[in-house]
N, C-alpha and C positions, 0 to 999 in steps of 0.2 A: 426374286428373292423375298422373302418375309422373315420382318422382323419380331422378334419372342420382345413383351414390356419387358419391361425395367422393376422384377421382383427379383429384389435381394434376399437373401439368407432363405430360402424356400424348404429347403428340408428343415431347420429350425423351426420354420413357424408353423403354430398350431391354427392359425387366422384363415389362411387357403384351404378352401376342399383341393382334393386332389383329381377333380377335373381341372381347376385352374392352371397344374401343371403342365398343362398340353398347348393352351392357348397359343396364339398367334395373332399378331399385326399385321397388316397389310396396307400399306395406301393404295386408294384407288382414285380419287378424283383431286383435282387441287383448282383452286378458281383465281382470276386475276388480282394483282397485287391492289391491295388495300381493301379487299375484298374477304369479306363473312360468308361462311357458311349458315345459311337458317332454313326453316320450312323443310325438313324431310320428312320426305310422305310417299308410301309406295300406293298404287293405288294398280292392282293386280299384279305386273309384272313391269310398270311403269314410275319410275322413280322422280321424284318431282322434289327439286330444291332450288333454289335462289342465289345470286351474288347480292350481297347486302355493300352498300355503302361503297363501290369499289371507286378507286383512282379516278378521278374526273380529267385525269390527263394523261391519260392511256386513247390513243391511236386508232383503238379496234370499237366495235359494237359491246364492248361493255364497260364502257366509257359510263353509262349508266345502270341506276341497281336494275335486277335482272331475276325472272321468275322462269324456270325453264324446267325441260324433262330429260329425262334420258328413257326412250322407251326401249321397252325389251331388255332391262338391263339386264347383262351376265355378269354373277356375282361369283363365276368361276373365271373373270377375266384376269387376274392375277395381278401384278408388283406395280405398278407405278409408279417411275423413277421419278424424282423432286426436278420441278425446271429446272431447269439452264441458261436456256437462250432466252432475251429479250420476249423472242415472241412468242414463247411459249407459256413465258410468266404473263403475260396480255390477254390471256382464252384462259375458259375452261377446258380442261384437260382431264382424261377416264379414262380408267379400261374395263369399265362398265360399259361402255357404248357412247353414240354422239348423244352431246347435249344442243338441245332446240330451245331455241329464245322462244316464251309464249308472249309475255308482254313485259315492257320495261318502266321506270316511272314514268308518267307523263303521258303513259300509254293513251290515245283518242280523247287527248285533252283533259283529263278524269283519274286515271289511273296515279295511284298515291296524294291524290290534290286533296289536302287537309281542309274546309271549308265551315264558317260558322255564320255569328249572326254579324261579326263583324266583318264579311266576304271572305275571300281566299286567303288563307293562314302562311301557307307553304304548300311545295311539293315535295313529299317523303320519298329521300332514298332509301329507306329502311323497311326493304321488305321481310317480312319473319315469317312466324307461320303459315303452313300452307293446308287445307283441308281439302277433299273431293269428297262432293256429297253426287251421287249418281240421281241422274233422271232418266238414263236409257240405256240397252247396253253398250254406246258408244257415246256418250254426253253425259255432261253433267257441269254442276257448278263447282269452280275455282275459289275456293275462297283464301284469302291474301292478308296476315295484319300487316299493317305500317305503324313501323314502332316509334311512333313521335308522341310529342305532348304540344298539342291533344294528340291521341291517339287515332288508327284509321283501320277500317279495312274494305278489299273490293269484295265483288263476287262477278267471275267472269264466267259468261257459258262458253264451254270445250267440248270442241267436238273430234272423234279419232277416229280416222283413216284405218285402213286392215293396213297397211306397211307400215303401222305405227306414228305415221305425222300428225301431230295437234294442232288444231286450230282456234284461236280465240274469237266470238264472237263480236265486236264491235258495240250492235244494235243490245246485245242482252251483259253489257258492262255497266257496272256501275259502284260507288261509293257507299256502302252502307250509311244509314239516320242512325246516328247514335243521341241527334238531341235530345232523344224521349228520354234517354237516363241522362242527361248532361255531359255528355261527350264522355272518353276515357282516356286513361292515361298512358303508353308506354305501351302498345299491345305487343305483347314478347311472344313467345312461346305456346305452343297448345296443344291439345287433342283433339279427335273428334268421337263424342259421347258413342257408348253402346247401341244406342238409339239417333246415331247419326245426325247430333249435331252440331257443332264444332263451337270448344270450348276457349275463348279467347280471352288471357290474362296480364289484368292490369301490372304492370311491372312497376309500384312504388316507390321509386329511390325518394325518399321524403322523411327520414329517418324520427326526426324529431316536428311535430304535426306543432306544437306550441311555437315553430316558426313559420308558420303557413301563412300567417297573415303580416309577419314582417315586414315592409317594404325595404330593409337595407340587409335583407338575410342571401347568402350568395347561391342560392338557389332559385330565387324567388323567380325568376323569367318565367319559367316553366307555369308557376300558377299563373303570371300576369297573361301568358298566352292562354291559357285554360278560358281566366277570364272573357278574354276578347273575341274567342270560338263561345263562351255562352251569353256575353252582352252585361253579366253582374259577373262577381264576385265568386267564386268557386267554394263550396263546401266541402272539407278534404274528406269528409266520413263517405262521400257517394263516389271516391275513387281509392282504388286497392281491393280490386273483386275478381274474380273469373265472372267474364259474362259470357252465358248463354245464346248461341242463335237461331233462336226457336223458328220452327218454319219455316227450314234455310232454301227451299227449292221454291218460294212464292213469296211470301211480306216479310222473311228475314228481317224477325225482331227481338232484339236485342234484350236481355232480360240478365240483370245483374245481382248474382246467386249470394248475396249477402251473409248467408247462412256458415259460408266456407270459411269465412274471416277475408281478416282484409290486413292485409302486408304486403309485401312485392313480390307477387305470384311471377315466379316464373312460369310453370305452368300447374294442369290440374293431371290425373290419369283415374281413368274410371275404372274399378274392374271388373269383372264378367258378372259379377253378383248385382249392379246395377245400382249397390247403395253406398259400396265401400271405396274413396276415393281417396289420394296421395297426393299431397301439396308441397313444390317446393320455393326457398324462401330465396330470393336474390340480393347480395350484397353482403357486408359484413357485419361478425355476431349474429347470422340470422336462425334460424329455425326448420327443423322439420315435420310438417305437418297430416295426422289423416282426420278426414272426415267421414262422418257413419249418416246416411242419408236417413229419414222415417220410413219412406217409402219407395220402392224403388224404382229407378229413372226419372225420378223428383229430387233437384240440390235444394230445393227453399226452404225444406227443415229437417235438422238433423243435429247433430252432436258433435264438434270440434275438441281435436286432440292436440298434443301436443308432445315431440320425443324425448324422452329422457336417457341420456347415452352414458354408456357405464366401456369405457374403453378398455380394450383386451389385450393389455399388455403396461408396461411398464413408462412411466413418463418417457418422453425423447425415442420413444419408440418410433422405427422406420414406419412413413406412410406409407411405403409402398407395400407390406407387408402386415399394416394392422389394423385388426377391427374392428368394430363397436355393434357392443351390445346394445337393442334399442326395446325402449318399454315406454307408456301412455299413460300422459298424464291428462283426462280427462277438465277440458276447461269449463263448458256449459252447452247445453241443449239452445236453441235459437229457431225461431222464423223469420223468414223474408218480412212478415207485417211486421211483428213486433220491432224489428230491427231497422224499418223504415219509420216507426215514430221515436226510435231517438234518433236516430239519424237527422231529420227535418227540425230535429228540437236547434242542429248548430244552424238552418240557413239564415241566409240576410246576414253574418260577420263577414265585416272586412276588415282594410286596413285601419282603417280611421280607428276601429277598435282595437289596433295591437296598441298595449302597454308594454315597457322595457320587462316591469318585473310582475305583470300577470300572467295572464293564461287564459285565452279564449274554450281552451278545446277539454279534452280529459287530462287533469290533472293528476301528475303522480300520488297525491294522495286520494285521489277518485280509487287508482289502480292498488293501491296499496289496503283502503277501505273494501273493495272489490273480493283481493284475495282474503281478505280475512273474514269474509262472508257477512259483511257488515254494509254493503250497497243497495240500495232499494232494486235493481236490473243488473242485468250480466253483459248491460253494454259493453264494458272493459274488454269481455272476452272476443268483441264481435268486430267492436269500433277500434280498437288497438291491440289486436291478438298477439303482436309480440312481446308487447309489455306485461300482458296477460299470462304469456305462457314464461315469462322471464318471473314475475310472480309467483306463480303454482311450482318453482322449480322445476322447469322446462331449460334441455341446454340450447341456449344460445351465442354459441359460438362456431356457426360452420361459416365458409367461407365461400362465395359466388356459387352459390348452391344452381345449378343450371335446371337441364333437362331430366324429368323423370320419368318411364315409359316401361311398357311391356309391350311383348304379342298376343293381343287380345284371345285367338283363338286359341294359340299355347296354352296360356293361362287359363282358358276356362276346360281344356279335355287335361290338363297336366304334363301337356308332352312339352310346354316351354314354363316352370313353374318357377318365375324370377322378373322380379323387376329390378333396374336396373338406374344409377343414379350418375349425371355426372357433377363432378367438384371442379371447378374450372381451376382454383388457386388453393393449394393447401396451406396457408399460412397465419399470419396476427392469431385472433383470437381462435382457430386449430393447432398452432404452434408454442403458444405463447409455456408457461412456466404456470397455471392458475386454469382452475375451474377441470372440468369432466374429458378435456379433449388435450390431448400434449402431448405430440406425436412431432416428428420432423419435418420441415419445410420443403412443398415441393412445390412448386411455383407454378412448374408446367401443368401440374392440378392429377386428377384421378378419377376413372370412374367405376363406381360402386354396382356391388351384385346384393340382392337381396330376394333368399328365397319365401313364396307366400305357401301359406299354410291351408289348410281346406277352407280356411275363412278368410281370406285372404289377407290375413295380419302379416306382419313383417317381426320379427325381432333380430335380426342379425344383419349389420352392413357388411360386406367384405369387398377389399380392394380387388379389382381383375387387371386393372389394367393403369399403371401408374405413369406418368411424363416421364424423358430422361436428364440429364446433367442439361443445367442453364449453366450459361456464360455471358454474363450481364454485359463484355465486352464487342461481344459478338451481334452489333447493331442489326442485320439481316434476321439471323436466325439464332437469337441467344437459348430455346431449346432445341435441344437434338432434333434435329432436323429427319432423323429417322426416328422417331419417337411420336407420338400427341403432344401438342400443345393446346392448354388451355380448352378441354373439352365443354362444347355447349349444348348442340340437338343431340337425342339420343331416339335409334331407330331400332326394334327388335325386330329381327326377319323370324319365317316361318319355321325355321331349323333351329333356332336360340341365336345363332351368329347377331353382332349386332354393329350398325351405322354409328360413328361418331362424327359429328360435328367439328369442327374449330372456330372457335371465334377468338383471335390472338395478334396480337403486333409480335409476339414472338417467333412466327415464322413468316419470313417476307413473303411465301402464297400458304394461307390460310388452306387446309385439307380435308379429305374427308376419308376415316382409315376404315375395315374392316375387320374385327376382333369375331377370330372364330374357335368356336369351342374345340375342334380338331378331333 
């Protein structure tokens, strides 16, 4: 059975093309309780994703987080009905095919092991992204983030059997050196470049940077760990990047693309033109971002934008049913040098130097001198992009802005000409009564279609696929449990059909559905 979202009033609305009329849900895989889905990555006809964070007191082999494949998957295998039993809520569960454990945290003593100058930090259950970068037609490298702070990622070499069995390397595992840029923070989500090399973003939750060096601010663990993976004091201006893994199949080194801005990159998405890239923002009031490279398959200088949303329809209008128009407000031009001498201008602050009623870092009136074009540099635009683009009138009010993506090769012959957004939570400042966005609360969240133009620009978001009725009473599964919850990774297959993610306490096994164009 397949289920049709949850678009109300469809012949009224003017928002849906009328292919979205046809669409279709499907579940297809769902992972043990307490368990995220992250890292989808097809990689030929071989689907590769993750159990993030699951149950530590779950009975089975995914008792720990978990990086696994489904090879040969069949995306004609049809319905998959939501557990039931105990032990079916314990596994992963497909009718795409068996899922194959490749490695788990802790994997050969190394695998998620967070390590700095002050020894072993932790072991990350949080495996996220996942990339394959090929070295032969049956091998290649794994690459894994581990989304802690500090941040992590592996690179394992995988080797595949002609019946499809993967195998992890042992001898050729290992932890990426992220000290040469002083470790990172949060590594969420990603892509991997046109030029094959996988794009890993710093996920910012750090909202307000003039508490960075508080000692009593209730965030502050996170930087005291940072600290103690780099031995001093952390400077927040060299975390909030997409960092690059430049020469991922040999010294896989890490090179952090400063140019893109820096906010809590969910992830980045390149498109076939090589210079035009989509940034999106995680957490609330956040931002939608594109960057315009100089040159192409080069991020270290380029032009940061910033969306300006003109909503298409009437305040309290149904999310599930309405769109936004989107238009660019150009922030500043930037390089990686430039942007690294002010950047080094904050090192060496720490605690000692928070004052109650100063400000170590960019000051609102730095951001405010900035937009009035009254700043000596366009740090503002680079070192605090969202303050920057909340300046220039930029909307800043989306809500767990997640996964951004397309199918590279669709997108570049035309035969799949849409990128694709998910919103985990439609709500506060999407909801609210005030500013550019004021549409109805959808909890279980939405995810966005956006078709690109021969330039690869975007101007229109439209809803495809929205969550259904929550029941906040309903502790297991307060969204419809035949519906999405809380959409996170977003996967485009070669026909437009496209993977959603869950990452959700609102369904007790977290899913992963198939939305097809029909």
């Amino acid at each position: 059975m397949k289920f049709t979202p949850l678009i109300a009033a469809l012949v009224a609305s003017t928002c849906l093309s009328s292919v979205a009329l046809a669409d279709s849900l499907t579940r297809v895989a769902t992972v043990p309780v307490g368990g995220e889905i992250t890292g989808m990555f097809l990689q030929d006809d071989d689907l590769f994703f993750n159990v993030q964070h699951p149950s530590s007191d779950l009975t089975t082999p995914f008792s720990k987080a978990t990086v696994g494949v489904i090879a040969n998957a069949d995306f004609s295998g049809g319905e998959l009905a939501a557990p039931t039993s105990d032990a079916d809520k314990s596994v992963v569960m497909s009718s795409l095919g068996a899922y194959q454990i490749l490695i788990q945290e802790g994997a050969f003593g190394k695998i998620g092991h967070i390590t700095g100058a002050g020894g072993e930090i932790k072991v990350s259950n949080d495996p996220d992204f996942n990339a394959f970068v090929r070295t032969g037609a049956n091998a290649g490298y794994l690459f894994t983030n581990w989304e802690d702070r500090p941040g992590g990622m592996s690179r394992v070499m995988m080797s595949r059997a002609d019946d499809g069995a993967w195998t992890a390397d042992e001898a050729d595992a290992k932890m990426l050196d992220f000290s040469r840029v002083g470790g990172t923070w949060v590594n969420c989500f990603g892509t991997l470049s046109p030029w094959n090399t996988p794009l890993t973003s710093e996920e910012l939750y750090f909202d307000d940077t003039a508490e960075w060096n508080n000692p009593d601010y209730k965030n502050i663990s996170g930087v005291e760990a940072l600290a103690n993976y780099l031995g001093q004091y952390p400077n927040p201006y060299r975390y909030g990047y997409i960092v690059e893994i430049t020469d991922p199949a040999a010294s896989a080194t890490p090179v952090k693309q400063t140019a893109m801005g820096r906010f809590s990159h969910e992830n980045a998405v390149v498109m076939p033109d090589q210079r035009t890239a989509y940034l999106s923002d995680d957490g609330t009031d956040v931002v939608f971002y594109k960057f315009i490279a100089d040159t192409a398959g080069d991020m270290s200088s380029g032009t940061l934008f910033a969306a300006k949303i003109k909503q298409q329809g009437d305040a309290g209008a149904d999310a599930a049913t309405t769109g936004f128009q989107i238009s660019w407000i150009e922030l500043a031009h930037g390089t990686s040098e430039e942007i690294e001498t002010w950047v080094s201008a904050y090192d060496g602050i720490s605690q000692d130097d928070f004052t109650a009623d100063g400000n170590s870092y960019v000051t609102d009136q730095d951001v405010a001198a900035w937009a009035r074009g009254e700043a000596a540099d366009n740090r503002v635009a680079f070192l605090e992009s969202r303050r920057a683009a909340v300046a220039k009138g930029a909307t800043a009010e989306f809500r767990k802005m997640e996964g951004v993506n397309i199918n590279h090769d669709g997108a570049a012959d035309g035969s799949v000409p849409f990128m694709y957004m998910a919103m985990s939570s439609v709500e506060k400042g999407m909801s609210d009564d005030a500013g550019d966005i004021q549409v109805s609360t959808i909890k279980c969240g939405v995810v966005y279609e956006m078709r690109l133009d021969a330039n690869y620009n975007v101007s229109m978001m439209t809803p495809i696929v929205a969550g259904g009725a929550y029941d906040e009473a309903n502790e297991a599964n307060a969204c419809d449990i035949n519906g999405v919850s809380n959409p996170d990774n977003l996967l485009v297959l070669d026909n437009g059909d496209v993977l959603i993610g869950e990452d959700t306490s609102k369904h007790e096994n977290n899913a992963m559905w198939l939305w097809s164009r029909g």
